[in-house]
N, C-alpha and C positions, 0 to 999 in steps of 0.2 A: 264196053260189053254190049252184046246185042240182046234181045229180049225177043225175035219173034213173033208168032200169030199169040194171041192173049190164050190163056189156060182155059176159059172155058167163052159161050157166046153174052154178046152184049145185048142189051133188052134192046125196045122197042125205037124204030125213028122218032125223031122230033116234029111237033104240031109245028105246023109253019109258020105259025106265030110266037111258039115260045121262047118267054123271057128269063133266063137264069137268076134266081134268085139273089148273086153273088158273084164276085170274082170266081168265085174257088168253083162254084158249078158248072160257069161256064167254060174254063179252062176245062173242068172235066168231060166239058159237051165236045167240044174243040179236039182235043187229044183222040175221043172216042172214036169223031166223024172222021179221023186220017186214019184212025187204025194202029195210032200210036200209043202203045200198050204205058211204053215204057215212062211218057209225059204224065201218061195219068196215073200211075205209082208215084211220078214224083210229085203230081199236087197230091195226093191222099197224104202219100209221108210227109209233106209241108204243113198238114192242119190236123187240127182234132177230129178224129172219129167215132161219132156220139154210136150210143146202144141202148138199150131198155133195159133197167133193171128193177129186181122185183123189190117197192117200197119196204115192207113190210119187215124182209132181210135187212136192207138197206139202215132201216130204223132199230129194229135190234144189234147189228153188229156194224155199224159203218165201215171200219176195216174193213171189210171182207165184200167181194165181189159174187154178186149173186143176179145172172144172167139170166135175158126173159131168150128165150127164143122162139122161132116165127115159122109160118106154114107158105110155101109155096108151091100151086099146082104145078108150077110149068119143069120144078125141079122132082127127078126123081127119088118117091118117098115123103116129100113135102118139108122135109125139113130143111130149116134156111136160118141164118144167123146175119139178120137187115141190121147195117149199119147204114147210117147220115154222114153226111156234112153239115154245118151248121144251117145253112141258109135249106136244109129240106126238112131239120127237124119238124115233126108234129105240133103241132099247139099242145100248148100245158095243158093236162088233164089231171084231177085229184089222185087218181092210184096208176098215173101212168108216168114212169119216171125216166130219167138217163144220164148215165155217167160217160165217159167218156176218157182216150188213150188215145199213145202214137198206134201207129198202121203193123209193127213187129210185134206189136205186144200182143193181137190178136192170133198171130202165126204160134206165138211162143205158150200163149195158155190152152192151145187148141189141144181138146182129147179125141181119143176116139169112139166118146160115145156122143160127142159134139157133130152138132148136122156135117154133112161135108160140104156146103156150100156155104159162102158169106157173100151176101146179095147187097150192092152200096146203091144208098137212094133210092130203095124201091120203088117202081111202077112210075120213074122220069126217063127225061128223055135223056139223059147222063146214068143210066145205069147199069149197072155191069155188075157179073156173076161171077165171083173168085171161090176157086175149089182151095179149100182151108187146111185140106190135112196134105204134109209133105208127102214127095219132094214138093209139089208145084208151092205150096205156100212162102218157100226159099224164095223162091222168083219175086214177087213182088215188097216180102218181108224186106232184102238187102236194101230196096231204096228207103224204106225208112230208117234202115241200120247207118247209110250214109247220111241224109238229110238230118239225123237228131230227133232228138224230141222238139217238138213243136211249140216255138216261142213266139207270141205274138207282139210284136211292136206297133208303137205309136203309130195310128194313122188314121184316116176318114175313110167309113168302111158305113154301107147303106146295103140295108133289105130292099131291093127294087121292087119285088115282089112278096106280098103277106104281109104288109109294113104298113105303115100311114106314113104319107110324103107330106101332105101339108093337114091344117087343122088343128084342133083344139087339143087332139092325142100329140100331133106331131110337135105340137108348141110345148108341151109339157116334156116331152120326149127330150129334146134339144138343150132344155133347161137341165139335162143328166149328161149333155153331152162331153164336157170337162174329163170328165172319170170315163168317158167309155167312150173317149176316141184314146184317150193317155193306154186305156187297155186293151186299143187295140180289136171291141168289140161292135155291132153294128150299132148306131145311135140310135136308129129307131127301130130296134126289137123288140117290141111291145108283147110277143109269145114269146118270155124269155126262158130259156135255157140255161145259158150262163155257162158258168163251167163247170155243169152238173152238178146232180143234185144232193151229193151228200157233200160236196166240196162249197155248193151255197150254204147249207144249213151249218157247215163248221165255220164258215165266215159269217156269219149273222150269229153263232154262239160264243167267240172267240171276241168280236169286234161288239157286238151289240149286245152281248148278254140276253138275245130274243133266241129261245127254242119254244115258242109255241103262236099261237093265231092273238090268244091276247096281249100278249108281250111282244109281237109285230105292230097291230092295233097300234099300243101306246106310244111305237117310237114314230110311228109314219105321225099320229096326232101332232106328237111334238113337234115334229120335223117342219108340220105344215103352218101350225101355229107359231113358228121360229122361235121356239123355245128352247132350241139343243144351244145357241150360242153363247156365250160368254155376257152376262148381263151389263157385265161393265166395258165390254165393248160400243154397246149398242148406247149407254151413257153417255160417253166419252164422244162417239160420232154424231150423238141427239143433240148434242150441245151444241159442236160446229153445224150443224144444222139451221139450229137456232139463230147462232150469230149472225150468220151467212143470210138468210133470209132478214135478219134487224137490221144489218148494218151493209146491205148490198153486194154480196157474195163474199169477198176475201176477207178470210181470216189468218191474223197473223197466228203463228206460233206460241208466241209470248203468250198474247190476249188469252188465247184459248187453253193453255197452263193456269195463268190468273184467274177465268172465269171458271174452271174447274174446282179450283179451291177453293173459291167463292162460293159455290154453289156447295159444297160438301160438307164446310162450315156452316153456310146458313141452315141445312139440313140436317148437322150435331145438333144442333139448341132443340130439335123435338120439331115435329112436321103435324098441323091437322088432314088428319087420314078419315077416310069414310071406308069403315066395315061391313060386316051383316048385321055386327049388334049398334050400328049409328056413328056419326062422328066421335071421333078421338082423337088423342094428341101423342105422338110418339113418346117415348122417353128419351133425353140426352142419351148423346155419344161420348162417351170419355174424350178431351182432348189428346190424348197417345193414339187411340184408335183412328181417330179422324185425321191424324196428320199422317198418319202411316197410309189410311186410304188416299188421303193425296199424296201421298207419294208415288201408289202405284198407277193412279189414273194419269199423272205428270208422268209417266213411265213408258204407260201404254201409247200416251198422245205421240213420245219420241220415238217409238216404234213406227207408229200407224202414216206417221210423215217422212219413216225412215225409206217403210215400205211403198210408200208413193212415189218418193224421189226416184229410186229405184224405177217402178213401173215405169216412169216417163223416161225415165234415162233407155230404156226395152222398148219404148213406143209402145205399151201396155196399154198406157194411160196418156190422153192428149193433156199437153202442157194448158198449165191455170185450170186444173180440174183436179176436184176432189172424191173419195170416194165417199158419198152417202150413207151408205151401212153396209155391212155384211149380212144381211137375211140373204142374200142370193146362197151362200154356204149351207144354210138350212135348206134351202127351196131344191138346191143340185141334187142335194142328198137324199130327198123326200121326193124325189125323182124318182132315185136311183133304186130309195128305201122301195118302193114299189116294185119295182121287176125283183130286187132280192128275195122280198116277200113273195111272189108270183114263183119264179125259180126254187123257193123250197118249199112250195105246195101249204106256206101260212096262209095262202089268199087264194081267192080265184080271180080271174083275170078280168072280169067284169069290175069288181072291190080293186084292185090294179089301176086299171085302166081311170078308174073317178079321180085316184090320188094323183095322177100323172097331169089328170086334166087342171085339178086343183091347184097343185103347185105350178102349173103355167098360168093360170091366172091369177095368184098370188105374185109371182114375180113381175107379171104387166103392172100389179097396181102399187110395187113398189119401186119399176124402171127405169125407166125410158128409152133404154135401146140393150142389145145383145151385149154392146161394150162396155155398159153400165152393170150390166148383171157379172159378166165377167170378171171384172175387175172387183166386186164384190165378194164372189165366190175365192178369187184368188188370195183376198187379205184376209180371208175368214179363215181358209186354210193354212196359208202361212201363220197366222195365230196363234191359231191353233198345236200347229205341228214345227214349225221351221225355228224359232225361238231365235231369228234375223243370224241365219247362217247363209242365206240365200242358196241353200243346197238343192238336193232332189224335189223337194214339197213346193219350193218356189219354179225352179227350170221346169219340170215337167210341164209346168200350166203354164207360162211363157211360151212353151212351144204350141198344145194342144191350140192354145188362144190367137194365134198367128195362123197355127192351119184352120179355124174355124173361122175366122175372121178375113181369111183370103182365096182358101180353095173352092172353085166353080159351083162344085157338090153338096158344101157344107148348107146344112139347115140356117146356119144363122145369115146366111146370104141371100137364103130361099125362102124363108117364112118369116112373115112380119112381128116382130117384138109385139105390136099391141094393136 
């Protein structure tokens, strides 16, 4: 099918310098410059098409879709309905919000007391003026009716522009990069949007039990202090640590089951603890209790060597190397926690941007290289979630960790661990 001159005119030429924020904008710059209508239908309908909507609705009824819309002179009567692409959204503002759909869905909730123009990208040099109300909205509606809804897959996707490429922001940035190349989103979107804002704030209430600024607060704390993990992980790996540094790095297996027990028994019979009210002495552990913790720390160790072998047998992990700890798990996440919190307006993006910094230099000082933190991140999660199925929670990060570890683009190629 053919598609013809476009429904209505396209904004201004390009600065002779400009850089497209993204794949998806330049494609749209590209399509525009031939006059090829029908390309640039089909990157819209390939990705998300962000909007403004009004918080305040937003907060009261989440369901419900409550649309800001927009003034422009150049259309007659001024009214305009500006959609984005990811890589033109706005910076996060406290009352200024967006949600986001495929390209038909626009066509499909269009009324007519709705502007008649939807202007994408305003005021770039990828911009272009779609009249909203049928027939013409058919025309470009049908290619997102073929193209689908818009599913993003695993890959290395960078903000060229609006972004920090290297530095203290982009080192923290990268430390989130696990979860947000696996999604598909750019790694260093430090203005995050996400996948708008009432769909952050239902995944920060659903996953983290945080619908507010102080219960964001407490989890980024956590996150940065490495205190969301597993206590008795961090045990279990302090020990091999221990050994390793006593007795010249290799630890067998056995040993490190025996010295577990060791250590968990001598610490039944009652520990001198220092409190706030002075030195003290623990109370005994019942023997049933104590042997039953060794059992599960003897448990976790056949795990934690299970999941090793594994990495190396993946090239995850280089052979005669152990993983150190999983704080990297916490640190990804307290990355991550940050743009979440920014993305549902818990934070502003200065408060963002510190936790982003902090958790790259938390994971410098517990490192020593992007392969170290990786492979940390990756046992923390498996841990946590995979319960040595080696399913989705393990492969996903096998891959993302491959393409961050080899592709030209990737941050952990580009910016120094420490």
């Amino acid at each position: 099918m053919s598609f013809g001159p476009p429904p209505a005119g396209f904004g201004p030429p390009a600065p002779p310098a400009w850089t497209p924020p993204t794949e998806v904008e330049r494609q749209l710059f590209e399509a525009k410059s031939r006059e090829d209508w029908a390309a640039y239908f089909d990157t819209l309908a390939r990705n998300r098409v962000y909007f403004e909507i009004r918080r305040d609705k937003a907060d009261a009824t989440p369901s419900n879709t409550h649309v800001v819309f927009g003034h422009d002179p150049r259309v007659a009567g001024g009214a305009v309905w500006a959609v984005y692409t990811e890589g033109m959204l706005p910076a996060p503002e406290p009352h200024r919000v967006f949600d986001w759909n495929d390209l038909a869905w626009f066509a499909r909730v269009w009324a007519p007391t709705d502007p008649p123009m939807i202007v994408v990208n305003p005021g770039s040099p990828c911009e272009a003026f779609l009249p909203s109300a049928p027939p013409h909205s058919a025309v470009w509606a049908q290619h997102s009716e073929r193209a689908g809804f818009p599913s993003y897959r695993t890959e290395l996707r960078t903000l060229r522009v609006g972004a920090p490429l290297h530095g203290p922001v982009a080192h923290g940035l990268a430390c989130g990069a696990l979860l947000f190349v696996h999604q598909g989103l750019p790694w260093n979107a430090m203005a995050y949007h996400g996948q708008g804002y009432p769909a952050e704030r239902q995944m920060l209430r659903e996953w983290w039990g945080v619908t507010s600024h102080q219960e964001w607060q407490a989890q980024q704390r956590a996150l940065l202090a490495t205190d969301m993990a597993n206590s008795v992980w961090e045990f279990a790996l302090g020990l091999r640590r221990t050994i390793a540094r006593d007795f010249g790095g290799y630890v067998d297996t056995a040993y490190w089951r025996d010295a577990a027990a060791r250590v968990l028994r001598n610490r039944a019979e009652g520990e001198t603890v220092i409190t706030p009210d002075g030195v003290t002495r623990t109370s005994p552990v019942p023997q049933a209790e104590t042997e039953a913790r060794i059992k599960g720390v003897q448990h976790l160790i056949g795990r934690i060597t299970r999941y090793e072998a594994r990495m190396r047998a993946d090239g995850v992990l280089e052979e005669n190397r152990y993983i150190s700890s999983v704080d990297a798990w916490d640190l990804g996440r307290a990355s991550n926690m940050a743009r979440w919190g920014l993305g549902a307006r818990y934070c502003d993006l200065a408060e963002a941007e510190a936790a982003v910094v902090e958790a790259g230099r938390s994971a410098a000082r517990s490192y020593k290289s992007w392969q170290d933190f990786s492979v940390g991140y990756i046992l923390g999660r498996c841990l946590h979630f995979d319960d040595e199925e080696f399913g989705d929670w393990y492969g996903d990060m096998v891959t993302v960790h491959r393409i961050l570890m080899s592709e030209p683009g990737s941050p952990w190629l580009n910016i120094p661990f420490r």
